[in-house]
N, C-alpha and C positions, 0 to 999 in steps of 0.2 A: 200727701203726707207733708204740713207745711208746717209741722210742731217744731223740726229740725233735729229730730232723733235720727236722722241720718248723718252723717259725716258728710255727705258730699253737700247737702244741703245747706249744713255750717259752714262750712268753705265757701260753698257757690255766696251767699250772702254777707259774708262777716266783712265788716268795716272796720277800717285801721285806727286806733285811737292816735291822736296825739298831731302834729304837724310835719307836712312834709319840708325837704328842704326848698329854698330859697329860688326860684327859676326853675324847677323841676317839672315838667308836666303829670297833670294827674292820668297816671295808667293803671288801673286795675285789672286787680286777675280777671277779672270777668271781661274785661276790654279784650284780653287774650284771645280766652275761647271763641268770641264773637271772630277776632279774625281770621283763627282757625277753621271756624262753619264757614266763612265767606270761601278760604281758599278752597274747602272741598266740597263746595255747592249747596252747601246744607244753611245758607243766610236766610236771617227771617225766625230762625227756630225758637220757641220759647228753652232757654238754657236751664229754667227751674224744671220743667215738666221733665227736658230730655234727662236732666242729672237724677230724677227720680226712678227712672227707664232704667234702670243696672243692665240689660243685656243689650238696649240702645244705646246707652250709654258708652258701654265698652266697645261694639263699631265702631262710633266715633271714632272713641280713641285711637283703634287701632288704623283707623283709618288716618290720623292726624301722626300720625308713629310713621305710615309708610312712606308718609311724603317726608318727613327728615332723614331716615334713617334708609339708605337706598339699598 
């Protein structure tokens, strides 16, 4: 489903309009998630497919929840 009548799918892809500030690196959300699957072994994943996966999905998550939250 790559029409983006998902929400997470408009999330996973939407780009920022406009400029950032001056010396800032560019960090995207999706930079995030990437290092999120690296710490809990899941590196390599396609992030569209998995954000498609709602019940895959939410693993993740929860999996990315237990390592902050002890």
């Amino acid at each position: 489903m790559y029409g983006g009548e998902r929400g997470t799918y408009r999330v996973l892809v939407w780009k920022l309009e406009g400029k950032r500030q001056l010396r800032r690196p560019r960090h995207r959300w999706e930079d995030n998630i990437k290092i999120d699957l690296l710490s809990i072994g899941w590196a390599g994943v396609d992030t569209i497919d998995l954000a498609e996966d709602r019940h895959q999905w939410q693993a993740v998550v929860n999996e990315v929840i237990n390592l902050w939250i002890p």
